[in-house]
Backbone as a ProteinNet text record, in pm:
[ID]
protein_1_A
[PRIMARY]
XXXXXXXXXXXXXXXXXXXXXXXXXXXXXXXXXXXXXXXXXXXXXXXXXXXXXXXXXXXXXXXXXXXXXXXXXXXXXXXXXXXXXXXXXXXXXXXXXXXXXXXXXXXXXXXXXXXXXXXXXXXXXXXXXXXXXXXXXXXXXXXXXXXXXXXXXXXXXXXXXXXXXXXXXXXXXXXXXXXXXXXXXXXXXXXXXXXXXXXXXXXXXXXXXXXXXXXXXXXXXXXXXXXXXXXXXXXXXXXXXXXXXXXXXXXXXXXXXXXXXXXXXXXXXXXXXXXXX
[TERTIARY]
1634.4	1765.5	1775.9	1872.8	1897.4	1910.6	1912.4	1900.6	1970.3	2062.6	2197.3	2261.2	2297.8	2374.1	2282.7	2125	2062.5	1920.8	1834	1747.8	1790.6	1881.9	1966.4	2046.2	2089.7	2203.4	2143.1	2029.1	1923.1	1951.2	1932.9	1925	2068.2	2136.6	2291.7	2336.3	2286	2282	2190	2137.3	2001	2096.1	2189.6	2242.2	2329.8	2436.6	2533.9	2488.9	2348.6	2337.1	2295.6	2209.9	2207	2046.9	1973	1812.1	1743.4	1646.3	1563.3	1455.7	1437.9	1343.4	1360.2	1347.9	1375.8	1250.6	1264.5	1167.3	1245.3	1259.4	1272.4	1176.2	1276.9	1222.3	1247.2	1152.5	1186.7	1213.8	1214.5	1294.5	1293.8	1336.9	1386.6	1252.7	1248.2	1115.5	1068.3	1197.1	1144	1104.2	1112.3	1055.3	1018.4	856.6	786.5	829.5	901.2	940.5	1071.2	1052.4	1101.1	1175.6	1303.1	1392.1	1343.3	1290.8	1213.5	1316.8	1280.4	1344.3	1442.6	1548.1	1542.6	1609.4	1559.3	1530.1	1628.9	1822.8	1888.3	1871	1826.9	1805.3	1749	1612.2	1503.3	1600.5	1690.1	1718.8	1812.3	1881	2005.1	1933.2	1835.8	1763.6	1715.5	1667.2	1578.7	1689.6	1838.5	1923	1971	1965.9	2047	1925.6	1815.8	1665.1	1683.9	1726.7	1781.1	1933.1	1996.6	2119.8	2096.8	2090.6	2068.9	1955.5	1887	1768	1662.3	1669.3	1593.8	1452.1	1385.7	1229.4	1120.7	985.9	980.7	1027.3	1043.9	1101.6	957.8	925.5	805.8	886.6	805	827.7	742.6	801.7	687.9	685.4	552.2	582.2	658.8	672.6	731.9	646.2	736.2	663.1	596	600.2	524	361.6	361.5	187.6	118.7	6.9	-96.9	-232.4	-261.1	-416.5	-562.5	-499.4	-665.8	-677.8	-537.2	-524.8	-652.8	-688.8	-810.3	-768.5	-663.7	-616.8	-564.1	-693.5	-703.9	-526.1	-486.2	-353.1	-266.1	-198.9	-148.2	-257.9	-369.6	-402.7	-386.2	-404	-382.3	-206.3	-147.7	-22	40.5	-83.7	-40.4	-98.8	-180.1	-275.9	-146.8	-107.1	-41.6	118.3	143.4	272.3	210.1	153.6	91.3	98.3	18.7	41.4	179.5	287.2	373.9	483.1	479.5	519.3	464.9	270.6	266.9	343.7	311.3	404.3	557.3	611.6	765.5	757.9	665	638.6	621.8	548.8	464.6	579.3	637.7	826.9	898.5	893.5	1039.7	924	809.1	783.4	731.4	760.8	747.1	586.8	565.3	394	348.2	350.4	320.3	390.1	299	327.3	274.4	374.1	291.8	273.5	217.7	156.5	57.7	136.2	63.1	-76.6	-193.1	-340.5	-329.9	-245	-211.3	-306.7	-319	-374.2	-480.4	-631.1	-731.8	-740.2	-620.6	-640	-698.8	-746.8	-866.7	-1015.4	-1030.6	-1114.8	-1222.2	-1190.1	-1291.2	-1184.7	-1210.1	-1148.2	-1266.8	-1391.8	-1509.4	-1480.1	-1448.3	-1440.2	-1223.1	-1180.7	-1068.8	-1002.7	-1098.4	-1060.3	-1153.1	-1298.3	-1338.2	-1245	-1184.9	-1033.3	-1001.1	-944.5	-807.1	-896.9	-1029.5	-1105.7	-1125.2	-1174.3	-1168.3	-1003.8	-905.6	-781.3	-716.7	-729.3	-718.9	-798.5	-916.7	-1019.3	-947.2	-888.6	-875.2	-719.5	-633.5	-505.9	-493.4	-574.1	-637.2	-662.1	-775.7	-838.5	-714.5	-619.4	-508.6	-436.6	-431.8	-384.8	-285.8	-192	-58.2	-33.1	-119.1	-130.2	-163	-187.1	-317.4	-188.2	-16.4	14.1	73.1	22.7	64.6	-67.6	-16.3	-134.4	-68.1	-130.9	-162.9	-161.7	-54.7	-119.7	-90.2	-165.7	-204.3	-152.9	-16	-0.9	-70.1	-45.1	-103.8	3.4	-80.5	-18.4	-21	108	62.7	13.3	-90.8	-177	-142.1	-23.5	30.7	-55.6	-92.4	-158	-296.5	-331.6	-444.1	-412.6	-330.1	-349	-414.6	-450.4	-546.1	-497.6	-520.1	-425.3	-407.7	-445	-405.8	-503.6	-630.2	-721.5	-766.3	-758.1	-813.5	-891.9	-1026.5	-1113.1	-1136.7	-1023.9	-995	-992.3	-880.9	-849.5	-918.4	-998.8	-1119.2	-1240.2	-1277.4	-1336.1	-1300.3	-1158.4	-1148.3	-1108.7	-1105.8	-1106	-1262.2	-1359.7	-1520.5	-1519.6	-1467.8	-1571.9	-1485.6	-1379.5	-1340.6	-1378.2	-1381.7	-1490.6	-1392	-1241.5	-1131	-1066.4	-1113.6	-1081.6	-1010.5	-988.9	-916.6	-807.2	-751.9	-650.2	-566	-613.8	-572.7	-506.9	-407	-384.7	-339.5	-287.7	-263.5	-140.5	-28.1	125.3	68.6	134.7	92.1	287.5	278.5	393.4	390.4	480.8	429.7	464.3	574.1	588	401.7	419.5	271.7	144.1	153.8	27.7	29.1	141.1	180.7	160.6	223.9	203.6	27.8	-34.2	-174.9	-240.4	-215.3	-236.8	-276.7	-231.8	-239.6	-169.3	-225	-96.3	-54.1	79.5	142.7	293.4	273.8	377.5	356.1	243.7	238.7	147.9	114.6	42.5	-87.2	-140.4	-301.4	-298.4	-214.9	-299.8	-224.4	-149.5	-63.9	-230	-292.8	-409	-477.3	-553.6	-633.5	-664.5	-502.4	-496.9	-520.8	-446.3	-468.4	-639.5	-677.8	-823.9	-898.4	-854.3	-927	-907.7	-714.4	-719.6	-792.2	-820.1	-899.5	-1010.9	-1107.6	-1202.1	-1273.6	-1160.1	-1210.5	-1154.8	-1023.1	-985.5	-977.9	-888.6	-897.2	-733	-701.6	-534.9	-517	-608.5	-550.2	-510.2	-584.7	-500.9	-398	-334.8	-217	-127.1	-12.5	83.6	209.1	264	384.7	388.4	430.5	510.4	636.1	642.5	695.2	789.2	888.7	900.5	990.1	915.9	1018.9	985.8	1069.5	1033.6	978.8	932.4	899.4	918.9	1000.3	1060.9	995.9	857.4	793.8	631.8	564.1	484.1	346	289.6	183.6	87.4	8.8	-81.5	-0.1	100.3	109.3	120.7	105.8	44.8	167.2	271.4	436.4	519	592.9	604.3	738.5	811.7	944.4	995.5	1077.8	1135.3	1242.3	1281.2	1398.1	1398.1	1547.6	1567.6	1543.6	1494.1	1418.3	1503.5	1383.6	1467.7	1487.2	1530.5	1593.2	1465.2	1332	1245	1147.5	1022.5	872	844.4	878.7	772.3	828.4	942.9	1041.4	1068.9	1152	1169.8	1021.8	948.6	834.2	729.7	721.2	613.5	668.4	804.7	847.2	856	863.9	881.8	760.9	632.7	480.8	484	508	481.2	588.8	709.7	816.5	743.1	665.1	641.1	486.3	394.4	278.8	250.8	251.3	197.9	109.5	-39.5	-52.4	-15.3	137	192.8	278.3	345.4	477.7	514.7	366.5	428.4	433	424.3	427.3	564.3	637.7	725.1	751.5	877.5	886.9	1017.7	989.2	1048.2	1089.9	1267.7	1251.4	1308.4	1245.6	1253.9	1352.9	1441.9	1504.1	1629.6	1636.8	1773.9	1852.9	1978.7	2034	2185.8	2192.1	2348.3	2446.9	2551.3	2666.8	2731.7	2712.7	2732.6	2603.6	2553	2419.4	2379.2	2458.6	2518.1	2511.9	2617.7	2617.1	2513.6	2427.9	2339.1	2214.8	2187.1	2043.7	2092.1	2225.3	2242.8	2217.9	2251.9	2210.1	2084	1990.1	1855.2	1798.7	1828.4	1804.8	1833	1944.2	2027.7	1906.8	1870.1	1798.8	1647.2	1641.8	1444.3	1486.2	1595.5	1564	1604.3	1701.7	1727.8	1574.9	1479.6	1362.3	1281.7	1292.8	1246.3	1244.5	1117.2	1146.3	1176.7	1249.1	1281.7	1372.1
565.6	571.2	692	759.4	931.7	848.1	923.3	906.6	983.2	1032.2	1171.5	1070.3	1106.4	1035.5	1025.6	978.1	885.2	793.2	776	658.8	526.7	486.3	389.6	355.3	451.6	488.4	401.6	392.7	388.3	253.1	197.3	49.8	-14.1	15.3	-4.7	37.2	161	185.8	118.3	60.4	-49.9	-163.9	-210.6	-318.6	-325.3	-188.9	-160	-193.2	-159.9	-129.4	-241.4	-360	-502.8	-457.8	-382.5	-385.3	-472.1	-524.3	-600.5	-537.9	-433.8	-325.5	-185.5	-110.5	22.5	118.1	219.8	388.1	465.5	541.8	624.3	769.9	896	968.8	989.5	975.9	969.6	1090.5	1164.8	1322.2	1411.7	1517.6	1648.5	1623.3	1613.7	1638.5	1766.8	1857.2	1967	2116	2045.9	2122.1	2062.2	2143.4	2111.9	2047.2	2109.3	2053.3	1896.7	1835.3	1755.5	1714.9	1698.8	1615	1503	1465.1	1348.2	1233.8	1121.9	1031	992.4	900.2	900.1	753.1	698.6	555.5	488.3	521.2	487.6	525.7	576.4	588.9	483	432.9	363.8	234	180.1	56.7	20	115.4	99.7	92.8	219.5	103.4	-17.4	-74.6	-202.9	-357.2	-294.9	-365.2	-381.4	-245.7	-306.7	-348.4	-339.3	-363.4	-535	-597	-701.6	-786.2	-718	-719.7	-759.6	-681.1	-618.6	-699.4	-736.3	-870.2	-781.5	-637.8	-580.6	-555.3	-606.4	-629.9	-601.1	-517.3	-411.4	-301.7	-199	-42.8	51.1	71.2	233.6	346.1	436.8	564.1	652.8	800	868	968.3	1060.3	1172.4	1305.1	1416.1	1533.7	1601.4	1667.3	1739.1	1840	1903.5	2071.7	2035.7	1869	1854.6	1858.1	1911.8	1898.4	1860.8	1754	1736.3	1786.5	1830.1	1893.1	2058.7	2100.3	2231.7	2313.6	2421.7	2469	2592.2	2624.8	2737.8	2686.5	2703.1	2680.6	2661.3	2769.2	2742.4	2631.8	2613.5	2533.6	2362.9	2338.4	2251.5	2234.3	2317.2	2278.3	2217.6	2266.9	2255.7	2120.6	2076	1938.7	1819.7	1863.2	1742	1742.7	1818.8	1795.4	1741.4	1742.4	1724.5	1548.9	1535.6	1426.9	1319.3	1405.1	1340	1267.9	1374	1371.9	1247.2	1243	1117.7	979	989	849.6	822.7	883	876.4	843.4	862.9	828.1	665	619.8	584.5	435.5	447.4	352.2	314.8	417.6	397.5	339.5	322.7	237.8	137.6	56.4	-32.3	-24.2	106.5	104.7	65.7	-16.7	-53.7	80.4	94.2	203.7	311.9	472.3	555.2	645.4	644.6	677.3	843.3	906.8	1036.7	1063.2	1174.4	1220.6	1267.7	1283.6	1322.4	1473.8	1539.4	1665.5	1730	1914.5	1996.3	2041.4	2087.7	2137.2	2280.4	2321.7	2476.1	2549	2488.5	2586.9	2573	2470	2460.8	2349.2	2257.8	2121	2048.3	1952.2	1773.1	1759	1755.6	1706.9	1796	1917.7	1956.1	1895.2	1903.6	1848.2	1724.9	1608.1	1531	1445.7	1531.8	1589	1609.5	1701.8	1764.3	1647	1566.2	1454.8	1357.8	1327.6	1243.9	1251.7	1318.9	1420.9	1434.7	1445.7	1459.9	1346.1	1245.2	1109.2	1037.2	1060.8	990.5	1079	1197.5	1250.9	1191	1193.9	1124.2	962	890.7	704.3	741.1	809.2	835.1	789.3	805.5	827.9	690.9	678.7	475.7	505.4	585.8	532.6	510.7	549	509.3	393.8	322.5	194	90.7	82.5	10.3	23.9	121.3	232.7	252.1	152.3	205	306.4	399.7	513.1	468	541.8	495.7	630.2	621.8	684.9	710.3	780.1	737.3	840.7	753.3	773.4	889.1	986.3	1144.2	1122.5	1219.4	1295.5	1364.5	1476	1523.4	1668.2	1733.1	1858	1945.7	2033.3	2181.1	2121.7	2132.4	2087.8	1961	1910.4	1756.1	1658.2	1654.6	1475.3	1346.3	1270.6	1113.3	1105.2	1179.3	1123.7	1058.5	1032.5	922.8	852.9	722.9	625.6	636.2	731.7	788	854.5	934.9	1038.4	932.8	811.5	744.5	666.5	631.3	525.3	616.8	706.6	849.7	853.7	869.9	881.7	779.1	656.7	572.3	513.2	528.4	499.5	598.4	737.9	826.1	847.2	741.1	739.8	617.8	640.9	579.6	462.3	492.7	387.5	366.3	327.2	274.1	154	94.5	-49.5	-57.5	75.5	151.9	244.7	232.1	313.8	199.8	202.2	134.4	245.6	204.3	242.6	252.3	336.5	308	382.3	246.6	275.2	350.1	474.2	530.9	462.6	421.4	366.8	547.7	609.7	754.1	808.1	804.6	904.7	843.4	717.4	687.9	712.1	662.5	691.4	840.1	934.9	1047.4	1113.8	1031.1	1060.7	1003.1	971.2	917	734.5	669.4	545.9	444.8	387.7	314.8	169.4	168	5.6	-54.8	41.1	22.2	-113.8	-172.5	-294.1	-393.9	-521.2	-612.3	-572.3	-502.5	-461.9	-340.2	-279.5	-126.8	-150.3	-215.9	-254.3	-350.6	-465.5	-525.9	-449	-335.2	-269.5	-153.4	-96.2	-56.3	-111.3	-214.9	-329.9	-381	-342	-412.4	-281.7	-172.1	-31.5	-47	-37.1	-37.2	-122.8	-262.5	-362.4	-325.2	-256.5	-243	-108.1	-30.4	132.6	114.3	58.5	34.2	-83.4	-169.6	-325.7	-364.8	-424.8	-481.4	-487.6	-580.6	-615.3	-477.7	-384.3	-249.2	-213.3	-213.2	-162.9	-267.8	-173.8	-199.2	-175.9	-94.8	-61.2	-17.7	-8.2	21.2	97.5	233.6	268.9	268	247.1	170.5	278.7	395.3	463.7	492	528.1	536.4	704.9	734.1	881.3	941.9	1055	1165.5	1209.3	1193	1270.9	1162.8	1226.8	1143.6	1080.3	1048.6	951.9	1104	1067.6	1211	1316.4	1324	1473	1557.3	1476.7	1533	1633.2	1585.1	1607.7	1492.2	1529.5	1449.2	1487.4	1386.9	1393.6	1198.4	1186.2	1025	1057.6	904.3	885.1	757.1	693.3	569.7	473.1	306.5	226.5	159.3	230.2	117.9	226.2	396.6	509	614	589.1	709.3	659.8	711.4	703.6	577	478.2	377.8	245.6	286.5	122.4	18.6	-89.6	-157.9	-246.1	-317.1	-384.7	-335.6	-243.5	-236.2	-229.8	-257.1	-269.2	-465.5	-512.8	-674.2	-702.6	-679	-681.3	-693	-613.8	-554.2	-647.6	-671.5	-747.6	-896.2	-879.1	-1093.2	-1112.4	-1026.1	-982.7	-1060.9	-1179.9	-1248.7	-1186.7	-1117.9	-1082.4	-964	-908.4	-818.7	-883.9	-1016.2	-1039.4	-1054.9	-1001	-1034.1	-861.1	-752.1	-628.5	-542.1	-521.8	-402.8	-319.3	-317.2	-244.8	-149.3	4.5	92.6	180.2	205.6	282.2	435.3	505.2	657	741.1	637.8	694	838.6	872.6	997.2	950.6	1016.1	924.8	920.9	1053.5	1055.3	1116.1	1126.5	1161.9	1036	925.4	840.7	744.4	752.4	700.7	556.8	482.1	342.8	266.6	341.6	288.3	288.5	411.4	454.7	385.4	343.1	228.1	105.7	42.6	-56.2	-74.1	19.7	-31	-38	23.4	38.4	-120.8	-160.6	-279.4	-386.1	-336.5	-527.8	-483.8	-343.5	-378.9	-446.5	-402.9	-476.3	-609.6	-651.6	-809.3	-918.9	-829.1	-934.2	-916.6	-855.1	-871.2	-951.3	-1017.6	-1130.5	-1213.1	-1330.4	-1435.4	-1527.5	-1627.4	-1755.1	-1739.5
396.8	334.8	242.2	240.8	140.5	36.9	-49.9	-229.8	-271.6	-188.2	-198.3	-342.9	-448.8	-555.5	-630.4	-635.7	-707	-650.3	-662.1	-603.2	-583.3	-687.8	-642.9	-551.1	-484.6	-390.9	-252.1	-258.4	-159.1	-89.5	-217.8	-207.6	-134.5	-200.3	-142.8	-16.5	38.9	152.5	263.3	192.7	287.4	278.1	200.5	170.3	320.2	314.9	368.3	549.6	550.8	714	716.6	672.8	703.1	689	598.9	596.3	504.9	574.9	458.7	371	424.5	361	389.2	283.5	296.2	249	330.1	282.5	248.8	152.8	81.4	56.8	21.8	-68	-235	-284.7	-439.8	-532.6	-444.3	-482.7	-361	-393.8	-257.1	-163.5	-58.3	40.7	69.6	59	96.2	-24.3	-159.4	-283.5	-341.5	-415.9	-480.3	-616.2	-690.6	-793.5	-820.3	-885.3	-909	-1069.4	-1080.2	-1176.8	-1237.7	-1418.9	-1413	-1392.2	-1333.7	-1344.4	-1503	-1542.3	-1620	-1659.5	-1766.8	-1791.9	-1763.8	-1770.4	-1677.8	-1540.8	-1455.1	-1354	-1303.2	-1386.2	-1375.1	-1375.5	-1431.5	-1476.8	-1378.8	-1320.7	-1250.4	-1119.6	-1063.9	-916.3	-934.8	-1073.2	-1089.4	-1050.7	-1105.1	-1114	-1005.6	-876.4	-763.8	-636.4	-723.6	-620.1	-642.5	-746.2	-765.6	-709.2	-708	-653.2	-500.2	-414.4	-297.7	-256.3	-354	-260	-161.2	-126.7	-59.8	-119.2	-23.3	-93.5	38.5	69	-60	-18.3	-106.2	-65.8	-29.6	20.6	22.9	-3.9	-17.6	5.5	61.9	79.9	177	74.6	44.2	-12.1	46.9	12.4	54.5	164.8	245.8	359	331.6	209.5	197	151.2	88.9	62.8	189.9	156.5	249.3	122.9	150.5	84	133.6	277.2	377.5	351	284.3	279	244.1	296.1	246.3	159.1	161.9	68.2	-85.7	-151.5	-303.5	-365.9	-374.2	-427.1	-323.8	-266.8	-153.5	-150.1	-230.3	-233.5	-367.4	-511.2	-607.1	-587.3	-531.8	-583.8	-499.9	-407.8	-312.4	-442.8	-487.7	-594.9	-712.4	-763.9	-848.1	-816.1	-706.2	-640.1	-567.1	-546.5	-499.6	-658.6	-762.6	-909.7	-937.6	-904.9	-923.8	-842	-721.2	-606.1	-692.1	-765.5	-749.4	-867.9	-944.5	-1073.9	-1084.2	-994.5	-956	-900.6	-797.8	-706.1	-821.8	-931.9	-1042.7	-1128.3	-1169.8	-1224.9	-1169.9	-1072.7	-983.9	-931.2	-946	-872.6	-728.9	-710.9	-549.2	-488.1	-448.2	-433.2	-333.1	-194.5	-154	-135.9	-122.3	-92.2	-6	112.3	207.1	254.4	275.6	306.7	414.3	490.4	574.3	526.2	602.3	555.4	547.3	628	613.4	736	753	857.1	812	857.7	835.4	809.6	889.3	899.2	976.9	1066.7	1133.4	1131.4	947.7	921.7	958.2	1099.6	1110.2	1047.2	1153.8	1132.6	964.6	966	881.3	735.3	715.5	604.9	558.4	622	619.6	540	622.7	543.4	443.1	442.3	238.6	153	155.9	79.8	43.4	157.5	156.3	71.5	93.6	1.7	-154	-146.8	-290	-386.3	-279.6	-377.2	-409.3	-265.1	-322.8	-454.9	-408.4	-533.7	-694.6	-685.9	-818.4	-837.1	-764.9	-844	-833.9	-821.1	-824.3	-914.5	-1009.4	-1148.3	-1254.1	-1189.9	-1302.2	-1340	-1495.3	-1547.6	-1446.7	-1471.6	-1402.1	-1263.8	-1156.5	-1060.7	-1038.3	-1097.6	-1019.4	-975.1	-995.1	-941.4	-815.7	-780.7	-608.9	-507.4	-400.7	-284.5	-223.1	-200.3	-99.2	77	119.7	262.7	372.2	413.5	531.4	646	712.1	791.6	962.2	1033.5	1154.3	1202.3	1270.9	1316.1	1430.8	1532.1	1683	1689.4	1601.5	1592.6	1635	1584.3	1614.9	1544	1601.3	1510.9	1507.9	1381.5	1287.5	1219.5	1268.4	1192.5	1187.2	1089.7	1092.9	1077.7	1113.9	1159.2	1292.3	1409.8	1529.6	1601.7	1526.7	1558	1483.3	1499.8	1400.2	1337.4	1387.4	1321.3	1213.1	1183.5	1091.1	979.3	943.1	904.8	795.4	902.2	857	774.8	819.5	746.6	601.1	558.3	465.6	376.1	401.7	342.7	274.8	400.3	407.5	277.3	278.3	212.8	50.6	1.5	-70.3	-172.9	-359.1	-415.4	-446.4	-421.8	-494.2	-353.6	-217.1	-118.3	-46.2	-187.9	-223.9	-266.6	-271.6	-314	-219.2	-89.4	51.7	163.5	223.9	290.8	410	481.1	664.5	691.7	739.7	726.1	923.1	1041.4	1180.5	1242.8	1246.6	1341.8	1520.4	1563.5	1687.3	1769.4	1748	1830.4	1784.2	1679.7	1666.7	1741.3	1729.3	1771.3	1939.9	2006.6	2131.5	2173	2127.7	2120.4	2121.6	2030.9	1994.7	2145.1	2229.8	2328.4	2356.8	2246.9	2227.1	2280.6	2381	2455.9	2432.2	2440.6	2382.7	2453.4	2533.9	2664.7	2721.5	2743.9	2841.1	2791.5	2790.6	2725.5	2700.3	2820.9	2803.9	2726.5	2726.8	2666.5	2534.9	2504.2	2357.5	2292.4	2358.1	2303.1	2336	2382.8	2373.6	2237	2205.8	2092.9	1984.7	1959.7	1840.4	1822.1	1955.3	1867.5	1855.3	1899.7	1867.4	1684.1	1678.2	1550.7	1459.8	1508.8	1399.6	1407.6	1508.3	1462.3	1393.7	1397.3	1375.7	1228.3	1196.1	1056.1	999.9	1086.3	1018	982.4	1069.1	1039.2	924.1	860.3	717.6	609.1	688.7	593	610	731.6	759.9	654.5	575	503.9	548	631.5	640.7	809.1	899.7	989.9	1023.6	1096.5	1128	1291.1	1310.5	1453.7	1500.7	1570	1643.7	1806.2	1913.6	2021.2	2023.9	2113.3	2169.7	2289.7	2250.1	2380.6	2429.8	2366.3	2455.8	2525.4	2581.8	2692	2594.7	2661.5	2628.7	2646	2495.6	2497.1	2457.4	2454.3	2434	2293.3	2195.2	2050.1	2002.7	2038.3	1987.7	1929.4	1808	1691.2	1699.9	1852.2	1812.9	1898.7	1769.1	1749	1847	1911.7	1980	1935.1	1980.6	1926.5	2035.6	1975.7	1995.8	2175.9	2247	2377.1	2495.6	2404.5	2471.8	2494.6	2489.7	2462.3	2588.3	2569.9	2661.9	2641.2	2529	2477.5	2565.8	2574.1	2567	2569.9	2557	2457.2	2493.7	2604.5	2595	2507.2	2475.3	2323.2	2233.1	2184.8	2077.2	2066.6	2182.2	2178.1	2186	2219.4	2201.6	2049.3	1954	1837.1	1729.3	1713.9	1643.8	1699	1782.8	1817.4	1758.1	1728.6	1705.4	1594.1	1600.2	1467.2	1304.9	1378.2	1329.9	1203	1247.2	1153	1126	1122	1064.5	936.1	849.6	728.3	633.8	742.1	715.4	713.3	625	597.3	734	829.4	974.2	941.9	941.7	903.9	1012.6	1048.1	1140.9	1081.3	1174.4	1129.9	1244.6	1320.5	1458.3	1392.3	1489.8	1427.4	1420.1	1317.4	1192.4	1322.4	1341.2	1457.7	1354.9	1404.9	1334	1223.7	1273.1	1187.7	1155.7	1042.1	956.8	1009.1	938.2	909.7	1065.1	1144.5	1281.6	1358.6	1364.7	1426.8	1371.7	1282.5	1223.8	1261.4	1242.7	1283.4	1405.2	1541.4	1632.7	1692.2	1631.7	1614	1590.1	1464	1425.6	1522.1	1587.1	1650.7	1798.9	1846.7	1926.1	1935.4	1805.2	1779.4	1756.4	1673.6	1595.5	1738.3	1849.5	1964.1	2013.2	2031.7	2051.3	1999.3	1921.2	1866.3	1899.1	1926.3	2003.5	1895.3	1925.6	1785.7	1705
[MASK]
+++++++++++++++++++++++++++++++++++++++++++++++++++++++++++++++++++++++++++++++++++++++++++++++++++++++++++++++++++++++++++++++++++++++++++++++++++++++++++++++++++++++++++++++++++++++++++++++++++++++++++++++++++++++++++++++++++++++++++++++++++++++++++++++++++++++++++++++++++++

């Protein structure tokens, strides 16, 4: 949901389209710097996070961090911009925040997500974080990115000292994309127990539910909407009936269209008729 007006704005617009939970950005995504919140600000989302009954909200951080960055400046300035998200993130309540692991550079998957270990473990250090999990989300693995194997994942959670503090946010386009299949009963349970055993369900926090334009494998990170893409709708009704996640936050990230409002709504009426019961 945009935050065009306000962070509050958010909520109401989640109201408007019929959502029970919303993601957010908690300032510009695409600059570093940020406006501090300010204590009416703070009171007036608290009031319509109340109102609005929408429970819980995430957020994602901004697209310009990279935590794997190996270029000293461009990583100082992701740690402190990273500071900055959880810190917003701890102000408004928001329990997670989710972030890409970011690109290596060139430099190794293994020195990569060291970095991401290391920068996580230094902004957890911080009081004001501790009421914000971190999560992780799963990549198509464009460029140098890390997240398009479970592996990566679990790596940096293993090699992190405040790991209890990391959770898992699963893209179904990315993981699909990453070559992960969930198209059909078997390769949808084949994934799911890759994921439980390489990471562990119980980490995953949040869900992202979008379809993909593009093919199985092909490590391109582009959304289509739910029903209309590569995935369709049988791994999205695998996944909404999936016991095991029903008590997880399901976020869709489909394109917005010319009209916002209309275009999520019909997103929604197609997953929730997927529902059995």
């Amino acid at each position: 949901m945009s935050i065009a007006g306000g962070v509050a704005k958010a909520l109401l617009r989640g109201q408007q389209t019929g959502c029970d939970t919303i993601q957010i950005f908690t300032k510009n995504n695409n600059q570093w710097r940020a406006k501090a919140l300010t204590d009416q600000e703070v009171r007036t989302y608290h009031e319509h996070r109340g109102t609005t009954g929408i429970w819980p909200v995430v957020a994602h951080d901004g697209y310009l961090i990279n935590p794997a960055s190996p270029k000293r400046d461009l990583y100082r300035k992701s740690l402190e911009a990273l500071r900055i998200e959880v810190g917003r993130a701890a102000a408004l309540e928001i329990p997670c925040l989710i972030i890409h692991p970011g690109a290596h550079l060139g430099t190794g998957e293994a020195e990569g997500i060291q970095r991401v270990v290391e920068a996580l473990d230094t902004i957890l250090e911080d009081a004001k974080a501790s009421s914000v999990t971190i999560c992780l989300e799963t990549t198509a693995g464009q460029g140098s990115s890390l997240g398009h194997r479970f592996e990566h994942l679990a790596a940096i959670r293993e090699g992190m000292k405040q790991r209890d503090r990391v959770g898992i946010c699963m893209d179904t386009c990315h993981i699909f994309a990453a070559g992960y299949e969930i198209r059909g009963r078997a390769g949808y349970e084949q994934t799911m127990r890759q994921l439980d055993t390489v990471i562990g369900l119980d980490h995953i926090k949040c869900i992202h539910l979008n379809d993909s334009q593009r093919e199985l494998g092909s490590r391109v990170d582009r959304h289509a909407h739910i029903g209309q893409g590569q995935i369709g709708l049988e791994g999205f009704r695998l996944l909404v009936n999936d016991p095991r996640l029903r008590h997880i936050p399901m976020i869709l990230e489909t394109p917005k269209g010319e009209d916002p409002v209309a275009t999520d709504r019909r997103n929604l009426a197609v997953l929730r008729s997927l529902v059995r019961g």
